[in-house]
C-alpha positions as CSV (number, residue, x, y, z in Angstrom):
1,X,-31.6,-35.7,22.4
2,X,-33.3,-34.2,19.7
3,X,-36.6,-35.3,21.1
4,X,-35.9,-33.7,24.8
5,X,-34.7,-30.0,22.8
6,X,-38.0,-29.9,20.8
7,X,-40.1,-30.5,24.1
8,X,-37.7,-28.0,26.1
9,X,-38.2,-25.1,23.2
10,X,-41.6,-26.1,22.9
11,X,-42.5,-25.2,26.3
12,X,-39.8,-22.3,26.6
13,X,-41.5,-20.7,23.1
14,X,-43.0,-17.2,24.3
15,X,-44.0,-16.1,20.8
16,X,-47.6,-15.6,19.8
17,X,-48.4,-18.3,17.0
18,X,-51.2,-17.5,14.7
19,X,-52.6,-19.6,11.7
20,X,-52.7,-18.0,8.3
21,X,-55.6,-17.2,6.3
22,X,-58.3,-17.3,8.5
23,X,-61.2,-13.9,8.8
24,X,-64.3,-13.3,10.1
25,X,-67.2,-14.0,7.6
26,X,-69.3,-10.8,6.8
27,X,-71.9,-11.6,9.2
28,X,-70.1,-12.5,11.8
29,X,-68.1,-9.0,11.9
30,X,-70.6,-6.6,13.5
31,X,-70.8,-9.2,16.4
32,X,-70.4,-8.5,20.0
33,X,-67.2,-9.4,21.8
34,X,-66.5,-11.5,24.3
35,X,-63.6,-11.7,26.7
36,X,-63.5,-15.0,29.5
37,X,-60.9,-14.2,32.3
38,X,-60.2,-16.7,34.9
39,X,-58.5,-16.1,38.0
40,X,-57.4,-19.7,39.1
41,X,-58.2,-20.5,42.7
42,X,-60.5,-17.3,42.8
43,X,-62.6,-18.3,45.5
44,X,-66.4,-16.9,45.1
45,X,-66.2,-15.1,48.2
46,X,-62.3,-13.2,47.0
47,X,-63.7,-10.2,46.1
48,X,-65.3,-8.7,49.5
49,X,-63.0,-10.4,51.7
50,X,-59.8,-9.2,49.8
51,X,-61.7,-5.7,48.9
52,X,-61.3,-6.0,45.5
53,X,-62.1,-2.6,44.5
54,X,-62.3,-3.0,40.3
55,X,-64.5,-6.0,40.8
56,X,-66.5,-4.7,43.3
57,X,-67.3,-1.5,41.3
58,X,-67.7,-3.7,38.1
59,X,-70.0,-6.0,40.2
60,X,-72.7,-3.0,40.5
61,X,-72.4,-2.4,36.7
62,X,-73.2,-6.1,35.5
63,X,-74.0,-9.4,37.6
64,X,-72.4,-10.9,40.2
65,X,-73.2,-14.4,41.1
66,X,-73.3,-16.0,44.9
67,X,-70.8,-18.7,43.9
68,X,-70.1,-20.8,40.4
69,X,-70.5,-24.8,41.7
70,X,-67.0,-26.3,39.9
71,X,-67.5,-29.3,38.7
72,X,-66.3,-32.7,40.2
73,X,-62.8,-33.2,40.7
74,X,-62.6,-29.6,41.7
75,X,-59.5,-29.3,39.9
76,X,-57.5,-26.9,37.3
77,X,-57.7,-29.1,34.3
78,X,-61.1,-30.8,34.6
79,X,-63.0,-27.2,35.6
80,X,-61.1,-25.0,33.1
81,X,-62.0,-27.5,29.9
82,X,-65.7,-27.7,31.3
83,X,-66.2,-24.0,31.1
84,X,-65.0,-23.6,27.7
85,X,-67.1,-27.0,26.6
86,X,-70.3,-27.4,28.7
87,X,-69.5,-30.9,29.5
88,X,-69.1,-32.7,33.3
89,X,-65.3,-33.7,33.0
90,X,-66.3,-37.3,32.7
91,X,-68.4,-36.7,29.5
92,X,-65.6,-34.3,27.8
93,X,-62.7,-37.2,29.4
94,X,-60.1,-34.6,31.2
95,X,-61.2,-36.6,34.4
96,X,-58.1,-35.5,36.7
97,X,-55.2,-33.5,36.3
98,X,-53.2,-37.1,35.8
99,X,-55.3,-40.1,35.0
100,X,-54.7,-43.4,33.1
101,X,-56.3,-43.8,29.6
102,X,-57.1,-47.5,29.3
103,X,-57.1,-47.3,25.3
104,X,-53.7,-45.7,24.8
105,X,-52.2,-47.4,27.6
106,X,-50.4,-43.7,29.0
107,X,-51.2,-41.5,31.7
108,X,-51.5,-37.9,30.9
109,X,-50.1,-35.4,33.1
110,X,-51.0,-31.4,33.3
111,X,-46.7,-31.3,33.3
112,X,-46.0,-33.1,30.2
113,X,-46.6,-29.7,27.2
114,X,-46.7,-32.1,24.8
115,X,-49.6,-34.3,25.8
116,X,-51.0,-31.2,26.8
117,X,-50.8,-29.7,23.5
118,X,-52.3,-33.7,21.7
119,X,-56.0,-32.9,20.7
120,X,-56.6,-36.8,21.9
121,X,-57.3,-36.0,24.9
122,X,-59.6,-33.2,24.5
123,X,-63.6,-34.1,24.1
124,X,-66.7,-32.0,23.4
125,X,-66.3,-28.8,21.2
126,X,-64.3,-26.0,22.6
127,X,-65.7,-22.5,22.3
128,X,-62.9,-21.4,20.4
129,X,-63.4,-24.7,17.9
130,X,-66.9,-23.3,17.7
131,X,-66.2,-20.0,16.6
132,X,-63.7,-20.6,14.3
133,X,-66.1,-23.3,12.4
134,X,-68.3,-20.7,11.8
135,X,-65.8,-18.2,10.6
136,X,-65.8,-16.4,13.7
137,X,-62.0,-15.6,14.8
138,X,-60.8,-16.5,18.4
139,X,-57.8,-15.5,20.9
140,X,-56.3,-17.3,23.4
141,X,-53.8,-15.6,26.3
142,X,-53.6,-19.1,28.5
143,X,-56.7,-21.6,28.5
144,X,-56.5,-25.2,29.0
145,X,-56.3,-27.0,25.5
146,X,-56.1,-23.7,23.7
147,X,-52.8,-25.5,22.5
148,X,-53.9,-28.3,21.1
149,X,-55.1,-28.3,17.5
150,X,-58.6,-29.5,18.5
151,X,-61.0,-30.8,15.5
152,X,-57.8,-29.2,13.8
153,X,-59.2,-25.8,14.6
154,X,-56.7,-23.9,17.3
155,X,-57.6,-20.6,18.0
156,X,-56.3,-17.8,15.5
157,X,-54.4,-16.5,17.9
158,X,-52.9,-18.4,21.1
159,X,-49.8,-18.9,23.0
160,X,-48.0,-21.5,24.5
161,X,-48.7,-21.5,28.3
162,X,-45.6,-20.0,30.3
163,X,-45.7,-17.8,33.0
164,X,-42.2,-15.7,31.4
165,X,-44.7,-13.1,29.8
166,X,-45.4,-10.1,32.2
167,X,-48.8,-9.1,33.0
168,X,-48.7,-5.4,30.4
169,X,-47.6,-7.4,27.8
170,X,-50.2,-9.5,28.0
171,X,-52.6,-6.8,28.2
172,X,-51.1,-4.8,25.7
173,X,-51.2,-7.9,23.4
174,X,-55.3,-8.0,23.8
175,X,-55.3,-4.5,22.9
176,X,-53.2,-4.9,19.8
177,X,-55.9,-7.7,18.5
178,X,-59.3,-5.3,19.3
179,X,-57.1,-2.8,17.0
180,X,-57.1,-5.2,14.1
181,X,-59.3,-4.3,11.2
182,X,-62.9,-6.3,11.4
183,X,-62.0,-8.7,9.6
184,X,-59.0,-10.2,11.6
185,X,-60.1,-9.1,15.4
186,X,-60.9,-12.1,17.8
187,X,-64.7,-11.4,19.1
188,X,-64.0,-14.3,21.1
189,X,-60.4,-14.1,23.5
190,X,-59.7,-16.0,26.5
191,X,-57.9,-14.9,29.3
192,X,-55.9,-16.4,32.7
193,X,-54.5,-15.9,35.7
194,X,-52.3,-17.9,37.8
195,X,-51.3,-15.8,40.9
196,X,-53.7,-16.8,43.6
197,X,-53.7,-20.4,43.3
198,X,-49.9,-20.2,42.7
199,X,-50.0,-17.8,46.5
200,X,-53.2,-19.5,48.2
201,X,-51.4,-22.9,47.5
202,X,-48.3,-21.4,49.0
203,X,-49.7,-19.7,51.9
204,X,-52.9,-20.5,52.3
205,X,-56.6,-18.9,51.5
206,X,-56.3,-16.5,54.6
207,X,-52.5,-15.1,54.0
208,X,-51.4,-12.1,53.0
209,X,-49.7,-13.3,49.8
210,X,-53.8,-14.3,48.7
211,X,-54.6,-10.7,49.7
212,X,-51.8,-9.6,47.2
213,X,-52.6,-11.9,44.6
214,X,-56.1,-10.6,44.3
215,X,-55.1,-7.1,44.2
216,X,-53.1,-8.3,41.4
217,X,-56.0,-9.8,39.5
218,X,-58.0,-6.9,40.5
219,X,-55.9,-4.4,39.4
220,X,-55.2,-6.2,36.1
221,X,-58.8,-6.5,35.0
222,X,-59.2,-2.9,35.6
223,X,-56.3,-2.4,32.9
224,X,-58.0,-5.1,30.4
225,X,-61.4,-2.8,31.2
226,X,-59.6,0.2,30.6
227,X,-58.0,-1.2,27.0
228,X,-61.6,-2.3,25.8
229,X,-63.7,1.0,26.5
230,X,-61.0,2.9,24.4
231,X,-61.6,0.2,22.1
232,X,-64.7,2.0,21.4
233,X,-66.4,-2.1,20.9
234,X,-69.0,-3.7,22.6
235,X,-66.5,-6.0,24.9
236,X,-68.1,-7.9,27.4
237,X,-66.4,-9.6,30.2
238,X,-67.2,-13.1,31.7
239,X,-64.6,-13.3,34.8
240,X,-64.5,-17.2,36.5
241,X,-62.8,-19.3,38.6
242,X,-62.0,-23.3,38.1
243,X,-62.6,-23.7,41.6
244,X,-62.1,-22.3,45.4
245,X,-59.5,-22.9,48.3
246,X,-59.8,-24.3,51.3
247,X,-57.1,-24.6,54.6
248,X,-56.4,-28.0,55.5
249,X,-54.5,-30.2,58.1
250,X,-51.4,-30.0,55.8
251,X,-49.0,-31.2,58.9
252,X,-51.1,-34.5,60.1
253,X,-51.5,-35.8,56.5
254,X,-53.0,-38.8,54.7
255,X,-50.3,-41.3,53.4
256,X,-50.9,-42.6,50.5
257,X,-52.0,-46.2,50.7
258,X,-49.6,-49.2,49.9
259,X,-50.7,-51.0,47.0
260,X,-49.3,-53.9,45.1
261,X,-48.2,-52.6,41.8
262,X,-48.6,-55.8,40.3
263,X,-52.3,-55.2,40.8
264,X,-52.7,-51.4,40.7
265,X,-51.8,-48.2,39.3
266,X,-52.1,-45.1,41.1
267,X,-52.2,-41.3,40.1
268,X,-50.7,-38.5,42.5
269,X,-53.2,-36.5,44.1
270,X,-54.0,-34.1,47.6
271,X,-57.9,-34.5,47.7
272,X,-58.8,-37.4,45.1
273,X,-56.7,-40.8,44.5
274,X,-58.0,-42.6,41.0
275,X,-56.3,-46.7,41.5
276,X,-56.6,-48.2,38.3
277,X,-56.6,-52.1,38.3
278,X,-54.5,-54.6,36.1
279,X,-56.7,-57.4,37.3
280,X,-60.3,-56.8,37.7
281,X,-60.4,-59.5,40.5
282,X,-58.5,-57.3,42.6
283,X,-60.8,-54.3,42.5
284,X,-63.4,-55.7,45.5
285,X,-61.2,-57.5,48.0
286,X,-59.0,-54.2,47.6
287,X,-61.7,-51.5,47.7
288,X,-63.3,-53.9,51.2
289,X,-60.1,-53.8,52.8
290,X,-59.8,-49.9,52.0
291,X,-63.1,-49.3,53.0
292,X,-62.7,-51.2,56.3
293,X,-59.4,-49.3,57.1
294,X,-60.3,-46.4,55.9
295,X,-59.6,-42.9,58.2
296,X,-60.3,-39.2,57.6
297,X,-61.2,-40.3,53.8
298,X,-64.0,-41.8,51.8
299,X,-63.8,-45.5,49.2
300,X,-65.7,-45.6,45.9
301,X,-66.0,-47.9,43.3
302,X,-66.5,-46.0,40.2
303,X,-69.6,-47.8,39.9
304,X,-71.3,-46.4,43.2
305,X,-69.6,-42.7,42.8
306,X,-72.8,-40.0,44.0
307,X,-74.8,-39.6,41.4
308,X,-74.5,-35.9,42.1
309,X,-70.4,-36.0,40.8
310,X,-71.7,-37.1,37.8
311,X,-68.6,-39.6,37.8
312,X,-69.7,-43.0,37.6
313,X,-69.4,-45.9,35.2
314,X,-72.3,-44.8,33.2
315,X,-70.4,-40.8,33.2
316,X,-67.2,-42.2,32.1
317,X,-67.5,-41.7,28.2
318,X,-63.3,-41.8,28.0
319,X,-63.1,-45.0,30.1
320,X,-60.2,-42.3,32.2
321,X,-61.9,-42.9,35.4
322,X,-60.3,-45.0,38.1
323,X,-61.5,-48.4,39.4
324,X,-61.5,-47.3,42.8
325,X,-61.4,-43.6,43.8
326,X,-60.2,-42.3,47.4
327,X,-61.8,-38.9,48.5
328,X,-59.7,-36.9,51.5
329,X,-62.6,-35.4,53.9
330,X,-61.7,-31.6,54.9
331,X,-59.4,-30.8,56.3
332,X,-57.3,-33.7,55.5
333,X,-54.9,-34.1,52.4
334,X,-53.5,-37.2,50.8
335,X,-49.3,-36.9,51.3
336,X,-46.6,-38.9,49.8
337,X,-44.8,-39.8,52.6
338,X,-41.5,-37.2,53.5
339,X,-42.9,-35.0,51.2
340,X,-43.8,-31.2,51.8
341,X,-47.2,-30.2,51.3
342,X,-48.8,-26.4,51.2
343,X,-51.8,-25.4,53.4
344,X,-54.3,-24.6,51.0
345,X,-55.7,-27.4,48.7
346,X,-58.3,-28.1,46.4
347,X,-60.6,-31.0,44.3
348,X,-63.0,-31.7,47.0
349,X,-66.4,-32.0,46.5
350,X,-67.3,-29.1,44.3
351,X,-71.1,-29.0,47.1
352,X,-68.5,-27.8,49.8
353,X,-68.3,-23.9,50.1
354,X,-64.9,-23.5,50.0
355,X,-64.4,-25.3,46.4
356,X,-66.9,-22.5,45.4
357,X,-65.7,-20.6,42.5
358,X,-66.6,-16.4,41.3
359,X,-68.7,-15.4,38.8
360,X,-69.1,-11.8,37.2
361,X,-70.4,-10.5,34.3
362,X,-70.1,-6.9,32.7
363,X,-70.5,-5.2,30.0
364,X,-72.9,-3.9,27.0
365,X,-75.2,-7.2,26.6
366,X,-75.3,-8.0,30.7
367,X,-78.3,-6.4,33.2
368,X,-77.0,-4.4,36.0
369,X,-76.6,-4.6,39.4
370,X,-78.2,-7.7,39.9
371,X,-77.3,-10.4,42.1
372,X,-78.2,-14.2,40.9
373,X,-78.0,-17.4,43.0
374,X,-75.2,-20.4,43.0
375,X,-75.0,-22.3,39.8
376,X,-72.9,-24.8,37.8
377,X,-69.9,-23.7,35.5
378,X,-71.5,-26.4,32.4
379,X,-74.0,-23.2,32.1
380,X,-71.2,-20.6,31.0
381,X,-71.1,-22.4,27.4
382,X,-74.7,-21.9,26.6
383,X,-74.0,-18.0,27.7
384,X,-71.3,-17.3,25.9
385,X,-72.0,-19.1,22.6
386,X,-75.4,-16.8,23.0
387,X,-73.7,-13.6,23.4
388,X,-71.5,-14.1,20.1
389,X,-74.5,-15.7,18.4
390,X,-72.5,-19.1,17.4
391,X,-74.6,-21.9,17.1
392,X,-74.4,-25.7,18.9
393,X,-76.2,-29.0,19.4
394,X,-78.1,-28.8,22.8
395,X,-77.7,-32.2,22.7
396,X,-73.9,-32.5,22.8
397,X,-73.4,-30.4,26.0
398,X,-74.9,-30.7,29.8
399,X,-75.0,-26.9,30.0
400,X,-78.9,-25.4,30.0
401,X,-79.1,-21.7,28.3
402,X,-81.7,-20.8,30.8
403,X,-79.9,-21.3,33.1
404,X,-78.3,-17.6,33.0
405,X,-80.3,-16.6,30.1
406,X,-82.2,-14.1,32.3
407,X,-79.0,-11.9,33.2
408,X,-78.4,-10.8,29.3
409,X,-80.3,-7.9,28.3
410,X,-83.7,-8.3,26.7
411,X,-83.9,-11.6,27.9
C-alpha cells in the first residue's frame, strides 16, 4: 500500500523540484542560451500544411530544415533520448518504448514513472548531465529522462512529466528562470509538447484536431519567443520533433502473432514487435515459420536487421534488442485482437517521409533565411553542445558537428 501511494504521488507531483547549491561557474555566465522545444509528432511538413504562421515567420529569420531523419524505431522514447545524447537508440539502450533487458530480467515500460525516473536505463551523456558537469545550470519543462538522476546529475531545475500544468504556466515558469540573477539562470532549458501526437494519434495526420494542435504549438512558441526577447538575452531556439505521422489501415489490422510463451516474450507495439527468446533454439524454426507466413509485415533476426537502422547485434550495446523483430509495412498496424486502434501511427522506418520529423532554428547565433537539406537527429547534440560552448568526447557520440556546423554564424 505504501509502495502503490508513493508511485501514485510521485506521478501526481506538479511541483518544480530543484537541487540545492548548484551555480554557474564565472565563465560559463556570459554564455549564450539555449532553449530545445519539441513538438511530439510534429511532422517536417506541419508547418506549411497547417499554416503555422509564428513558425513560418520564425523560419525566414533562422534555418529551417527539409526534414529531421528520426532515428530507428521511430518512436517517442528512443528519438527524444537520441536528441538530447547523440547516440542511435541501440548505442544509448532506450531501444523501444517497452523492451526486455536481459540483465535485470524486467521490461521497462514508458507507463511505469518509476522506471522512467531509474538512471539504469539511461546511456550516453545527456545534454543536461553535460552542462551541469561543467558548472553550467540546466532546465527541464518535460524531456525524456530529465527525471532520472543520470550520472547523479539531474537538471537544476525539472519537473515530473504530467500533463495537469497549463500551457502559461509553463511559459510563465521559463520566464521566471531567464529572470534569475546570472548565476542561477539555466543557459540550457528543454521544452515539450504533447498535443499533436496526443490529436494526430486520435484523429489522424490530416484531421482537423492536427490542424488545432499545431496552432496550439504555434501559438505557444510565439509566447516562449515573446518571454525571451524581453529577456533582453541571447536565447536561441532549436524547435524538433521525435518523429512524423503517417495514416494507416487502422480497421483491417495486423494480429499479433501467437507465440508459445514457454518459448517467447513479446512487447506491445503498432509498427515494430521485439520477441525475446527463453530458448535460443527456438529463435530460427520460429523466425522460418514467421517469415514463410508472413503478410503486410517484414521478419528480422536481430542479427540481419539493415545495416542502415543501425539495430543489429553488433548496435545492441544494452543487449535490449529483441531476438526476432516484426516490422508492419505502411499502411498496416500490428493490433491486439478486439482492441481499438487510432488512425495515425508511428515507428516505421525513420527512410519513409511520413516518419520525417521538423527542424528550425532561430535566434542570435543561427544564419538566416536559409534552407538546409534532410539530416539525422544524432547531429543536434554536436550543435547544441557548440552553441553553449560545453565540451564532449567525439568519440562517445554518433552525432558529426559538421553536420549543421555551417548554419551557426561565423561558421
Amino acid at each position: 500500500m505504501f509502495i502503490f501511494c508513493a508511485i501514485h504521488s510521485f506521478a501526481q507531483d506538479t511541483t518544480q523540484q530543484v537541487v540545492p547549491g548548484r551555480q554557474n561557474a564565472i565563465h560559463q555566465q556570459d554564455k549564450p542560451y539555449v532553449i530545445l522545444i519539441s513538438a511530439d509528432g510534429f511532422r517536417s511538413d506541419f508547418t506549411i500544411k497547417y499554416n503555422a504562421k509564428n513558425l513560418l515567420a520564425l523560419g525566414k529569420q533562422g534555418v529551417i530544415a527539409d526534414y529531421m531523419q528520426p532515428s530507428f524505431p521511430s518512436l517517442t522514447f528512443p528519438n527524444h533520448y537520441t536528441i538530447v545524447t547523440g547516440l542511435y537508440p541501440a548505442h544509448h539502450g532506450l531501444v523501444d518504448n517497452s523492451f526486455y533487458d536481459r540483465a535485470r530480467q524486467q521490461t521497462y515500460g514508458m507507463q511505469d514513472k518509476k522506471m522512467v525516473a531509474d538512471p539504469y536505463w539511461y546511456g550516453g551523456t545527456p545534454l543536461w548531465v553535460l552542462a551541469e558537469e561543467q558548472q553550467m545550470i540546466a532546465a527541464s519543462f518535460y524531456w525524456v529522462a530529465s527525471e532520472a538522476p543520470i550520472q547523479q546529475l539531474p537538471p537544476t531545475y525539472h519537473y515530473f512529466y504530467n500533463e495537469k500544468i497549463g500551457i502559461d504556466q509553463r511559459i510563465e515558469t521559463v520566464k521566471q528562470w531567464l529572470a534569475l540573477p546570472k548565476d542561477k539562470r539555466p543557459h540550457f532549458i528543454s521544452f515539450y509538447f504533447p498535443e499533436v501526437d496526443h490529436a494526430a494519434h486520435s484523429f489522424g495526420p490530416d484531421s482537423k484536431e492536427t490542424a488545432d494542435a499545431v496552432q496550439f504549438v504555434d501559438e505557444s512558441i510565439g509566447k516562449l519567443q515573446a518571454v525571451a526577447t524581453a529577456s533582453g538575452l541571447p536565447v536561441n531556439f532549436v524547435f524538433v520533433a521525435d518523429h512524423g505521422m503517417a495514416k494507416v489501415d487502422h480497421q483491417n489490422t495486423i494480429p499479433y502473432p501467437v507465440i508459445d510463451t514457454a518459448l517467447f516474450s513479446m512487447n506491445s507495439g503498432s509498427a515494430v514487435l521485439q520477441l525475446y527468446a527463453k530458448d535460443k533454439n527456438a529463435i530460427t524454426p520460429f523466425y522460418e515459420t514467421l517469415k514463410k507466413n508472413a503478410v503486410d509485415y517484414d521478419v528480422y533476426l536481430k542479427s540481419n536487421m539493415p545495416a542502415n537502422l543501425h539495430y543489429s547485434t553488433a548496435d545492441d550495446r544494452y543487449n535490449r534488442i529483441g531476438d526476432i523483430i516484426l516490422l508492419a509495412r505502411l499502411p498496416k498496424v500490428f493490433n491486439r485482437a478486439g482492441r481499438p486502434t487510432g488512425p495515425g501511427k508511428h515507428g516505421y522506418d525513420p527512410h519513409h517521409p511520413d516518419m520525417h520529423a521538423s527542424f528550425q532554428a532561430w535566434g542570435p547565433a543561427f544564419k538566416k533565411d536559409l534552407r538546409i537539406q534532410g539530416f539525422e537527429n544524432i547531429h543536434v547534440y554536436p550543435l547544441i553542445a557548440e552553441l553553449l560552448g560545453l565540451q564532449y568526447d567525439t568519440a562517445k557520440i554518433d552525432g558529426k558537428l559538421e553536420t549543421l556546423v555551417k548554419i551557426i554564424n561565423n561558421k
